[in-house]
N, CA and C of each residue as an Amber inpcrd file, in Angstrom:
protein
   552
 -15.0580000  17.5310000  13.3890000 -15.4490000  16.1480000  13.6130000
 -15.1060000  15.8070000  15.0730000 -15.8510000  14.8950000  15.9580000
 -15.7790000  14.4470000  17.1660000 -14.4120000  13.7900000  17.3610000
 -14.0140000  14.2940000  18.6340000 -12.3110000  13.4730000  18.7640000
 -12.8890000  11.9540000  18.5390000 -13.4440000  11.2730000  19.3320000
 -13.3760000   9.6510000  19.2800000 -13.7790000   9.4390000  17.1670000
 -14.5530000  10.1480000  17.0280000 -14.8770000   9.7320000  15.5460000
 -13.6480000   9.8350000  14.6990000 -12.9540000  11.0340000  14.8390000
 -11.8050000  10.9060000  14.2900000 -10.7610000   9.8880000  14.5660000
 -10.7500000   9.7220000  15.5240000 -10.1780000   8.1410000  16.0710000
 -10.0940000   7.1540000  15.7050000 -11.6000000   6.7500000  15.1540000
 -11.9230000   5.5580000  14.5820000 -12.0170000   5.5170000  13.3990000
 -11.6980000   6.2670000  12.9430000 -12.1910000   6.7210000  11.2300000
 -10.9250000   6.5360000  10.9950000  -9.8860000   7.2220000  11.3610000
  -8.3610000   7.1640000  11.4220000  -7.4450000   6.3030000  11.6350000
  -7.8080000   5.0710000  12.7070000  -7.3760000   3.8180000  12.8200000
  -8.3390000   2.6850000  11.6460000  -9.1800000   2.6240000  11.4530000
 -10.0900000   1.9950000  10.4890000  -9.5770000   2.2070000   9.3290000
  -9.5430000   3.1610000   8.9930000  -8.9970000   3.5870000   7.5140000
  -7.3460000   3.0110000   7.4640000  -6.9170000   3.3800000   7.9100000
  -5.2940000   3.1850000   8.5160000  -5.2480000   1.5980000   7.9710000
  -6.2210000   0.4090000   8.7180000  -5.8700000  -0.8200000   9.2100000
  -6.0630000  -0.9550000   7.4480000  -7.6670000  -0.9730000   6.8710000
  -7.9250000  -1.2730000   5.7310000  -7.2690000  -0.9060000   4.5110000
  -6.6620000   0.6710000   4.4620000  -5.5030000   0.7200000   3.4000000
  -4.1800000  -0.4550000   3.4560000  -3.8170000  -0.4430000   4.6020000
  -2.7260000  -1.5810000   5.0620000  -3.2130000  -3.0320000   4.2140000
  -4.4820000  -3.4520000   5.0910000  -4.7330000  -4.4940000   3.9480000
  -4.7260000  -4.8410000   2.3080000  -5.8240000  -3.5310000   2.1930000
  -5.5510000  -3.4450000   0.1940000  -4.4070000  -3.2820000  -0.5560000
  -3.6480000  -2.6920000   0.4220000  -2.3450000  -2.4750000  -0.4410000
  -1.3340000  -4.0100000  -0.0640000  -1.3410000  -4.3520000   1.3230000
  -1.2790000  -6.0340000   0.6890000  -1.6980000  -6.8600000  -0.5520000
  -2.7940000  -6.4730000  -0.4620000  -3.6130000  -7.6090000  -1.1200000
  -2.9700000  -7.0960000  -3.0420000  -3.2610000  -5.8360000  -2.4170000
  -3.1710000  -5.2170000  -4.7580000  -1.3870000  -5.8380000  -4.7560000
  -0.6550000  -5.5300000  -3.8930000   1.0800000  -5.5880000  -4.0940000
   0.9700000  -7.7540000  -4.6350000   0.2630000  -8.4860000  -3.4500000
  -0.1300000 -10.0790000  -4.2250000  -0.7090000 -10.3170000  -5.2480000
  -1.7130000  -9.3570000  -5.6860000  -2.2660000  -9.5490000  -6.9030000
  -1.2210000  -9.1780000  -8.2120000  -0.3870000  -8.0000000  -7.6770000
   0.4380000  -7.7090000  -8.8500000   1.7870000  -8.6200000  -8.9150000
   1.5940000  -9.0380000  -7.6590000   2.5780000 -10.4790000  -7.8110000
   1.9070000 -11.4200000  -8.9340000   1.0040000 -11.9770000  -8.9940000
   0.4050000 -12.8440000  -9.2870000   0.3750000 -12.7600000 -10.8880000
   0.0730000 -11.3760000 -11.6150000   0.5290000 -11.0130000 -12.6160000
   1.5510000 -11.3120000 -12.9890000   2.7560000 -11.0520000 -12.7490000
   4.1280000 -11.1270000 -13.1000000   4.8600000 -13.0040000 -12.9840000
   4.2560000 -13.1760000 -12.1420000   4.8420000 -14.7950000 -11.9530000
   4.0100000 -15.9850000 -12.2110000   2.6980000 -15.2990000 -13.0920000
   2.0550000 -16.9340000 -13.8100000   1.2600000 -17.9040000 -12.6130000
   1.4250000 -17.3830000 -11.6040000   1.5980000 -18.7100000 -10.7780000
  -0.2400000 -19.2680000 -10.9560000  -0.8600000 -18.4450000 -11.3700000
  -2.4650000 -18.7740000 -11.8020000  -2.8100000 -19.1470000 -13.0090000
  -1.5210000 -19.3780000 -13.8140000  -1.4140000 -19.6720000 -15.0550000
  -2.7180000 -18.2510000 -15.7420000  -3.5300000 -19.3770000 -16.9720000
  -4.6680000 -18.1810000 -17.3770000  -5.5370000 -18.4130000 -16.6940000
  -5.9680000 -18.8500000 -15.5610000  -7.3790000 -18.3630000 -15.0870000
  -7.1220000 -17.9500000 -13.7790000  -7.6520000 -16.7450000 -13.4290000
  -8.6050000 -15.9850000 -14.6760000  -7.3770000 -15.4880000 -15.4850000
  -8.2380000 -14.6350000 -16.4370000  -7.6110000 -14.0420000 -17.3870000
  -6.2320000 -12.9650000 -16.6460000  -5.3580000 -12.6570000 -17.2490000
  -4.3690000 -11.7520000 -16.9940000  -5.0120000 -10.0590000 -17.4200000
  -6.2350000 -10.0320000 -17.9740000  -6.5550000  -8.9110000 -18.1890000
  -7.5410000  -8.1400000 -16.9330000  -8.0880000 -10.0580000 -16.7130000
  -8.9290000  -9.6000000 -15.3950000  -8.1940000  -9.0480000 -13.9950000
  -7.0280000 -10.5760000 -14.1240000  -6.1290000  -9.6070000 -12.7750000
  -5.9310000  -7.9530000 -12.6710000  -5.3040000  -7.5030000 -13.6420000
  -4.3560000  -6.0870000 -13.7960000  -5.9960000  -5.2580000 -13.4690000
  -7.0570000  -5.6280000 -14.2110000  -8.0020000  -4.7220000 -13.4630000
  -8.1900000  -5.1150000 -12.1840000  -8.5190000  -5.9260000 -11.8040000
  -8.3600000  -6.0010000  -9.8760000  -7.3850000  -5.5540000  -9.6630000
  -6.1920000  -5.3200000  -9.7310000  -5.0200000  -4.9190000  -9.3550000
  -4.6710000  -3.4740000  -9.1690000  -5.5040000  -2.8830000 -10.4540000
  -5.9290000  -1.1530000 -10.8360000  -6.7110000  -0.9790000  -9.6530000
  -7.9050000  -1.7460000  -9.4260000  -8.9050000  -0.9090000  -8.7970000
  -8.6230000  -1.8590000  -6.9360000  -8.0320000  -2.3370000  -6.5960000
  -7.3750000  -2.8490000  -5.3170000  -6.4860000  -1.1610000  -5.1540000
  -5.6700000  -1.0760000  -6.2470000  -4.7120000   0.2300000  -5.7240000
  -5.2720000   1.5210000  -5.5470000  -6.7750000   1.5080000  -6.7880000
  -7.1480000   2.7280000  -6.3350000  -7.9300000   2.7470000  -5.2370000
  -8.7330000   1.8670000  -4.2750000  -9.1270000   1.6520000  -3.4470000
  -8.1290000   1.6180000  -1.9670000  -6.8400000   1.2130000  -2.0990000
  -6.0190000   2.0560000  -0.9560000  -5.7940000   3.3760000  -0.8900000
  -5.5420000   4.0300000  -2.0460000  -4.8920000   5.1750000  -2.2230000
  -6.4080000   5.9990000  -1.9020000  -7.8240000   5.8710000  -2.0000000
  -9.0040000   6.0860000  -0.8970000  -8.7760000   6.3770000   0.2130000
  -8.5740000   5.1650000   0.6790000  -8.9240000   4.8990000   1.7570000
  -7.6000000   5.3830000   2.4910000  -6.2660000   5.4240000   1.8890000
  -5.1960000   6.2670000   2.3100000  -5.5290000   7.7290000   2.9130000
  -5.9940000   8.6270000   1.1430000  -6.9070000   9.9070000   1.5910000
  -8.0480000   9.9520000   3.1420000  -8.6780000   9.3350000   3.1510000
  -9.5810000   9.4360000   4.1570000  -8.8970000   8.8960000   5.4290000
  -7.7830000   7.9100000   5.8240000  -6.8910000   7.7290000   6.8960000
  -6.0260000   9.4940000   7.1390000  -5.6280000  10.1050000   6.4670000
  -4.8440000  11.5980000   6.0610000  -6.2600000  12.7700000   6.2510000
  -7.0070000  12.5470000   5.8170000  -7.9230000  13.4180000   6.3750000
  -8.6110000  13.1050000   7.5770000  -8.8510000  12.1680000   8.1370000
  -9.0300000  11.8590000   9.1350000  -7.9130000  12.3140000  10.4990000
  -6.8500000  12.1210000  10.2290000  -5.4720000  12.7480000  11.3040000
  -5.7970000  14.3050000  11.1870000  -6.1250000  14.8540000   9.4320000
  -6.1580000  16.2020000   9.5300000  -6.9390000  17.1830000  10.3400000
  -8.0560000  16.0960000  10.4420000  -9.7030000  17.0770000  11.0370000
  -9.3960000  16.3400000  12.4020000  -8.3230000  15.7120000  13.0410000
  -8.7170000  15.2790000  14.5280000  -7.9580000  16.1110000  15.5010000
  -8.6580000  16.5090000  16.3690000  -8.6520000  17.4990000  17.2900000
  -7.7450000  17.6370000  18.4280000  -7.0550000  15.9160000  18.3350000
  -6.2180000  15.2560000  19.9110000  -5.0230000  15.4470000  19.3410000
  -4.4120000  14.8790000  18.3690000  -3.2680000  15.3650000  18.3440000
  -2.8230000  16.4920000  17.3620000  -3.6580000  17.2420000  16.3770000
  -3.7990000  18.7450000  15.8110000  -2.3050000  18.3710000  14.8980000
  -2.3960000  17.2210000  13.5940000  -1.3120000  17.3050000  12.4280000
  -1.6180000  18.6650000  11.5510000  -0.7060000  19.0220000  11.4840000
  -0.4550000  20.0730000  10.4170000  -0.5130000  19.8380000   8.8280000
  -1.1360000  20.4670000   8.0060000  -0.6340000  19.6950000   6.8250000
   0.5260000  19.7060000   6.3610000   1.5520000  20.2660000   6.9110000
   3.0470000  20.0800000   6.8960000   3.4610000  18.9070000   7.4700000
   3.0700000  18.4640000   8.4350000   3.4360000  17.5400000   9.4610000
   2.7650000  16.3580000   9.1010000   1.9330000  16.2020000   8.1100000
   0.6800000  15.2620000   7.3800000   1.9490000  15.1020000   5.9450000
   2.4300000  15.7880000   5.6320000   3.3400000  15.7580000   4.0270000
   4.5830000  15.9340000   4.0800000   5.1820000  16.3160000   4.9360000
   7.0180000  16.3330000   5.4130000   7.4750000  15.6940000   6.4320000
   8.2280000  14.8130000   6.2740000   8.5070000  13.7700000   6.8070000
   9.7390000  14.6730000   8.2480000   9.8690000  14.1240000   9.4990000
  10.3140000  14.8130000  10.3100000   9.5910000  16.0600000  10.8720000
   8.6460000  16.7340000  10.3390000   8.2330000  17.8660000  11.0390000
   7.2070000  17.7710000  12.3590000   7.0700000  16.3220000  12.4960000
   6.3360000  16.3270000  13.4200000   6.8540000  15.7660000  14.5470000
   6.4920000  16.0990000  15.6350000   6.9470000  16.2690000  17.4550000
   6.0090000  14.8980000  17.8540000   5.1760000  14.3640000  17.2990000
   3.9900000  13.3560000  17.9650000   4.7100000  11.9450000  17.0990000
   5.7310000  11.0470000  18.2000000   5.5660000   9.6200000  17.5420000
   6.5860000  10.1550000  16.2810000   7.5970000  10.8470000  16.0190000
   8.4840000  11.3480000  15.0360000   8.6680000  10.0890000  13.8900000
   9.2060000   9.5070000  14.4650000  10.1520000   8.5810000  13.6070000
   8.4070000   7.6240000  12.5210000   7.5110000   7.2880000  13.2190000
   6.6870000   6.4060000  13.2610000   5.7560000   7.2700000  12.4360000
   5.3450000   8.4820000  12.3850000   4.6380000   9.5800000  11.9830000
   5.9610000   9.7320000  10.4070000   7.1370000   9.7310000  10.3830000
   7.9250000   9.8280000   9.5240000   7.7380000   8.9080000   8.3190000
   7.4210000   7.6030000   9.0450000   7.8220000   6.3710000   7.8770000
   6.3360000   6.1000000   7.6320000   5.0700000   6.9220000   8.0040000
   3.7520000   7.0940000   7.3950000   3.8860000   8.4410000   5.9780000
   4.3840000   9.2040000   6.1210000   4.5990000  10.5070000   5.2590000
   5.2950000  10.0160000   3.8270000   6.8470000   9.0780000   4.4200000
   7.9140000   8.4030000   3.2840000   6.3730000   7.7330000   2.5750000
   5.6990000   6.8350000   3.0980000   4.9420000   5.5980000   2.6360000
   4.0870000   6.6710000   2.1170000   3.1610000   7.6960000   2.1180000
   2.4660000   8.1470000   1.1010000   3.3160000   8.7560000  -0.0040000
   4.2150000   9.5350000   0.2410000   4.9490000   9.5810000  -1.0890000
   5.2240000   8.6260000  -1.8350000   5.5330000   7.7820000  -1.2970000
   5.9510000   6.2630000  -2.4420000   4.3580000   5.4710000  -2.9390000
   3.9500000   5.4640000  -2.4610000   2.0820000   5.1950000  -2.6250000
   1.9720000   6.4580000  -3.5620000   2.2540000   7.5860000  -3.6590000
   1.8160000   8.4580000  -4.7330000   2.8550000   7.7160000  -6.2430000
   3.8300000   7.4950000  -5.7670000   5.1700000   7.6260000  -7.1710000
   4.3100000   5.9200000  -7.8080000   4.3900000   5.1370000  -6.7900000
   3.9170000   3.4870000  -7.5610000   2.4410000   3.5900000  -8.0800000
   1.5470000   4.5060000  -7.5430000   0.3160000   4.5650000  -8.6810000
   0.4350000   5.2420000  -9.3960000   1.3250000   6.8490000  -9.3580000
   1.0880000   7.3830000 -10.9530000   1.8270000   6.8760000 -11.6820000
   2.8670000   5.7650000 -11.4800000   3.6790000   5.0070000 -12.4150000
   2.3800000   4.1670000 -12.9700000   1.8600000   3.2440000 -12.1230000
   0.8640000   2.4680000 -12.9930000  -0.0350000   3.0600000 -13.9770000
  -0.3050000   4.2460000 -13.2390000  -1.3720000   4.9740000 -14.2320000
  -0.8490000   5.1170000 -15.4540000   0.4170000   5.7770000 -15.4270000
   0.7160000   6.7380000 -16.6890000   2.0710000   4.8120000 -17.2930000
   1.7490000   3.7600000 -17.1000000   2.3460000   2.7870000 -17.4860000
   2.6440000   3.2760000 -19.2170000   1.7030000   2.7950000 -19.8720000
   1.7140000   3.0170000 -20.7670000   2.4910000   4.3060000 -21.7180000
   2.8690000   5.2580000 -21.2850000   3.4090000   6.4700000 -21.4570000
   4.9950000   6.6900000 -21.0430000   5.3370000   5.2570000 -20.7340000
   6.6840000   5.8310000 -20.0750000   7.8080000   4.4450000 -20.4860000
   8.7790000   4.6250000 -20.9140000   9.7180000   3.5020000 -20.9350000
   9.2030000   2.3740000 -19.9810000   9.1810000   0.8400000 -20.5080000
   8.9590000  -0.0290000 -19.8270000  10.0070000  -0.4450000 -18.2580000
  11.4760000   0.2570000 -18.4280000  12.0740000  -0.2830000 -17.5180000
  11.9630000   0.5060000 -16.8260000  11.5690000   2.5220000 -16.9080000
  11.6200000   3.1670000 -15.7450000   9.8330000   2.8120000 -15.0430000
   8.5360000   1.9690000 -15.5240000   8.0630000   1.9930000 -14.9180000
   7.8170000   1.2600000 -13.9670000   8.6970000   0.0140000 -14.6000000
   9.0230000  -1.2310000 -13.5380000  10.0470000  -0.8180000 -12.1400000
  11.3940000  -0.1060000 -12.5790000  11.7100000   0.7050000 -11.3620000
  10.6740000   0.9380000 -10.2220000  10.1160000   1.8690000 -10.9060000
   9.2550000   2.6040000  -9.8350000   7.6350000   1.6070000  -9.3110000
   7.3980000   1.0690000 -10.1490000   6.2060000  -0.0210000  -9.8600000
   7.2730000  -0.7340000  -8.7620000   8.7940000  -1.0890000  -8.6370000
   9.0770000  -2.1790000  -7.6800000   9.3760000  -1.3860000  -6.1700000
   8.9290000  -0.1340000  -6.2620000   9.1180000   0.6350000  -5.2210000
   7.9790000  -0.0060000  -4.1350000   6.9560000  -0.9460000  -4.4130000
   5.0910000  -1.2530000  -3.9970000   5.9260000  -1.9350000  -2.7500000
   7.1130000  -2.7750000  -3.1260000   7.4830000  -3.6180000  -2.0280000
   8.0740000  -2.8270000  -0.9070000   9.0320000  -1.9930000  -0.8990000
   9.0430000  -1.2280000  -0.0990000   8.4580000  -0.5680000   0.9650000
   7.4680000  -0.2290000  -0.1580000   5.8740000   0.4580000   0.5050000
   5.3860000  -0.6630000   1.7150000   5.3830000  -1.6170000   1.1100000
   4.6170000  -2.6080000   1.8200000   5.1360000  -2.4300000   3.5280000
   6.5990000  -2.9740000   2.9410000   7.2680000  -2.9370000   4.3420000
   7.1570000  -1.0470000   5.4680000   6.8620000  -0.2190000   4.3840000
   7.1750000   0.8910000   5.1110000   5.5570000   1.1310000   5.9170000
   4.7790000   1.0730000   5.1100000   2.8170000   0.8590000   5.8860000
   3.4180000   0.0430000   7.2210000   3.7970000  -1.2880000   6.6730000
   3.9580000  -2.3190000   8.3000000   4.7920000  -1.6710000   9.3150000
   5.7400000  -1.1000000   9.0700000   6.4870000  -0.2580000  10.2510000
   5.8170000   0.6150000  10.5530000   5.1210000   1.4440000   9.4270000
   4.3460000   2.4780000  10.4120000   3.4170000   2.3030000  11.2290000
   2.6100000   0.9180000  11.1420000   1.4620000   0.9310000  11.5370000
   2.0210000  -0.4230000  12.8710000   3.0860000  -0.7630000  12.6980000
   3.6650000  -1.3530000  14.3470000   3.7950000  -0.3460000  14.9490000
   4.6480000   0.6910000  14.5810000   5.1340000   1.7690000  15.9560000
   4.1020000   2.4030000  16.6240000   3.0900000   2.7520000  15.8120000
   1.9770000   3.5100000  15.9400000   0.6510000   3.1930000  16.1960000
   0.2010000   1.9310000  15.6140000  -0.7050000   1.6760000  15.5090000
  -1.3570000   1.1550000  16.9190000  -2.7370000   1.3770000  17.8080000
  -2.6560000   1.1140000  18.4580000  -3.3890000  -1.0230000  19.0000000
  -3.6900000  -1.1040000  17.7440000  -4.2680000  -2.2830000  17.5120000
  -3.5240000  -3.7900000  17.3870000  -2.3110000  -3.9560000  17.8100000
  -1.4850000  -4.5490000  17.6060000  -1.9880000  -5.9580000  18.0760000
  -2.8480000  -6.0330000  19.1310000  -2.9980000  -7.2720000  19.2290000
  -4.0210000  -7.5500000  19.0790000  -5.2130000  -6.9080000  18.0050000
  -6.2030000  -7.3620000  17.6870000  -6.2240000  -8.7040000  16.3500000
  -6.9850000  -9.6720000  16.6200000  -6.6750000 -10.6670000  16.0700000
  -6.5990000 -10.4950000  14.7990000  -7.5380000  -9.7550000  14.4870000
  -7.6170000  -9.2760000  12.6400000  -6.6440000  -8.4840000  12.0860000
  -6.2150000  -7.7360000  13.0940000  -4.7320000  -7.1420000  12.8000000
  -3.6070000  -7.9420000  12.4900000  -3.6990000  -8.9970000  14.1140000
  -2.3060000 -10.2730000  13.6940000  -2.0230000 -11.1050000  12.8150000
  -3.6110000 -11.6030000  12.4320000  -3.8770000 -12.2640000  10.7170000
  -3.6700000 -11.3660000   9.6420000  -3.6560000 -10.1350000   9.7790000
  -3.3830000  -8.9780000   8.4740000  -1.6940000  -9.5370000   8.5520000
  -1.2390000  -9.3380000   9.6750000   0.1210000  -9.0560000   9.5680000
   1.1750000 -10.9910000   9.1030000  -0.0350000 -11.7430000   9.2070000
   0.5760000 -12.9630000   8.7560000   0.6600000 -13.0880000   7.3290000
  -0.5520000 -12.6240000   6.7900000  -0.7280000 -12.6640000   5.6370000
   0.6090000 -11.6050000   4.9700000   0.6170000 -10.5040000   5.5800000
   1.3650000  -9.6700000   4.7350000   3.1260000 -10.8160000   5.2580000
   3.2910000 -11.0220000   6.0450000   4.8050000 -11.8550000   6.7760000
   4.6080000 -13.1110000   5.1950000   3.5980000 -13.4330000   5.1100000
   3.5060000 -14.8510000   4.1800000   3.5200000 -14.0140000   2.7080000
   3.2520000 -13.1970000   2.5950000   3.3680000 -12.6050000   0.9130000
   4.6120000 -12.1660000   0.8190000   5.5940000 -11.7330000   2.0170000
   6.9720000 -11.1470000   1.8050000   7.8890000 -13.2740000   1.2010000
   7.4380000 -13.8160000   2.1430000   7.8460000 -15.2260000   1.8810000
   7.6580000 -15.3780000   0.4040000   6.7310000 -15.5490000  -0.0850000
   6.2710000 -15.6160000  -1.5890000   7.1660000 -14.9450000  -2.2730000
   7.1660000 -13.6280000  -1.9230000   8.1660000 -12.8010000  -3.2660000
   9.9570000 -13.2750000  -3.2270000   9.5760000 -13.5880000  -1.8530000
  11.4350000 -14.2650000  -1.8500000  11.7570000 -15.9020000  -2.4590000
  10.0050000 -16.5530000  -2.4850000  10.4290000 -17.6320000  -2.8080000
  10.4560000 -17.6850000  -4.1940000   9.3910000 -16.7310000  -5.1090000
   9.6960000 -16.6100000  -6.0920000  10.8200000 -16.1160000  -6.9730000
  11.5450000 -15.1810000  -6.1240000  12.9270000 -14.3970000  -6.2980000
  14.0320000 -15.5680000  -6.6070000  13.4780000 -16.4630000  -5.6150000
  14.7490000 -17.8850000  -5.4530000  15.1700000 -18.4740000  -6.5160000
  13.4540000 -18.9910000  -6.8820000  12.8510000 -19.9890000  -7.6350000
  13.2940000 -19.8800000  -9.0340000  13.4050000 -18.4420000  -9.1580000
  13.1750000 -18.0300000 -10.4870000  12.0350000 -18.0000000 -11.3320000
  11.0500000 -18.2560000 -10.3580000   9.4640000 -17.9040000 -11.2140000
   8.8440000 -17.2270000 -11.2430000   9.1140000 -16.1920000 -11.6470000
   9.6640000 -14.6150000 -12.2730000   9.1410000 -14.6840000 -13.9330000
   8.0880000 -14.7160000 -14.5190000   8.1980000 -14.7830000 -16.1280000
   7.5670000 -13.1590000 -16.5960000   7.6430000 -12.9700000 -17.2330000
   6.8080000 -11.3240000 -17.0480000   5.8750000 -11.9710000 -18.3600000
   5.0740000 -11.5020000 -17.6710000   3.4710000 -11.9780000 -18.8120000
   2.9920000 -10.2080000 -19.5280000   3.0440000 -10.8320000 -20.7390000
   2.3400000  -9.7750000 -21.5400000   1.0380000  -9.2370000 -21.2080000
   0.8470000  -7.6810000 -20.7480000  -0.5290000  -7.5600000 -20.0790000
  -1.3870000  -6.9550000 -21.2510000  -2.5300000  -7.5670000 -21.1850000
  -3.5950000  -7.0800000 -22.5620000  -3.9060000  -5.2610000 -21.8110000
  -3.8240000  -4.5170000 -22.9510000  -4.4580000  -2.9590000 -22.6710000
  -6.0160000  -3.1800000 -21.7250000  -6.4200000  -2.3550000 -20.9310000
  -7.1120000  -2.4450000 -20.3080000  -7.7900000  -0.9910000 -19.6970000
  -9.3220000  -0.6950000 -19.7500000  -9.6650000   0.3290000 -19.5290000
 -10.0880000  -0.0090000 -18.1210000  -9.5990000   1.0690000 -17.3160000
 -10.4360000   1.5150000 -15.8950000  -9.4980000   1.9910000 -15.1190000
């Protein structure tokens, strides 16, 4: 693939996983704390919420294959999946590698929900926040788009959803809503 294409394919992908996985981590807020009461339905959320996550974890893949096939800075797939092995941007290249592992552990928890003790999947489902914060560090140190406006509004929105989970944390409006079974 062409260096500049890989470029753009690689920052593009990059920016838009960042977003969805905002957006699915608020939606699965939104689940858990009522704050939409029933409408819509709680069955409808958790499917937006399913298919918001599987739509980062996409667009994740194609940000990771995109670094893989680009020609300028030549990631290894070691250096793409082990955190530290890489010489380019270390630390920043590091806390992208941590963040797909934890992006792997919080969707196959959702997936396999149903199959697993309710409290170890909530554990690991509360790992999303983490994530959140670990995408935003990676994609400050690294990213080269920092002051593009759609970037700075990504990054308000995500600054204003960390607010939310703390105000709800405060608040105590926290109720855990019974989620109806749901195919997709």
């Amino acid at each position: 693939m062409p260096g500049a294409l890989t470029w753009y394919v690689t920052r593009a992908s990059g920016l838009v996983a960042w977003a969805l996985l905002a957006i699915a981590a608020l939606w699965g807020l939104l689940l858990v704390s009522r704050v939409l009461e029933r409408r819509p339905s709680p069955a409808w959320l958790l499917d937006l919420h399913k298919h918001l996550s599987a739509l980062t974890v996409a667009l994740t893949a194609v940000h990771i294959g995109a670094l893989w096939l680009d020609d300028f800075v030549e990631f290894s797939a070691t250096e793409i999946l082990i955190p530290l092995t890489s010489d380019h941007q270390a630390t920043a290249v590091s806390l992208g590698v941590v963040a797909l592992w934890v992006l792997a552990v919080v969707e196959i928890s959702g997936r396999l929900r149903s199959r697993m003790p309710l409290r170890v999947w909530r554990s690991l489902h509360l790992l999303s926040a983490p994530l959140v914060i670990l995408v935003t560090l990676h994609g400050v140190m690294i990213g080269t788009d920092l002051g593009h406006p759609v970037v700075v509004v990504a990054g308000l929105i995500i600054a204003a959803e960390v607010i939310l989970v703390l105000a709800l944390r405060i608040s105590g409006g926290r109720r855990p809503v019974p989620l109806a079974s749901t195919t997709g």
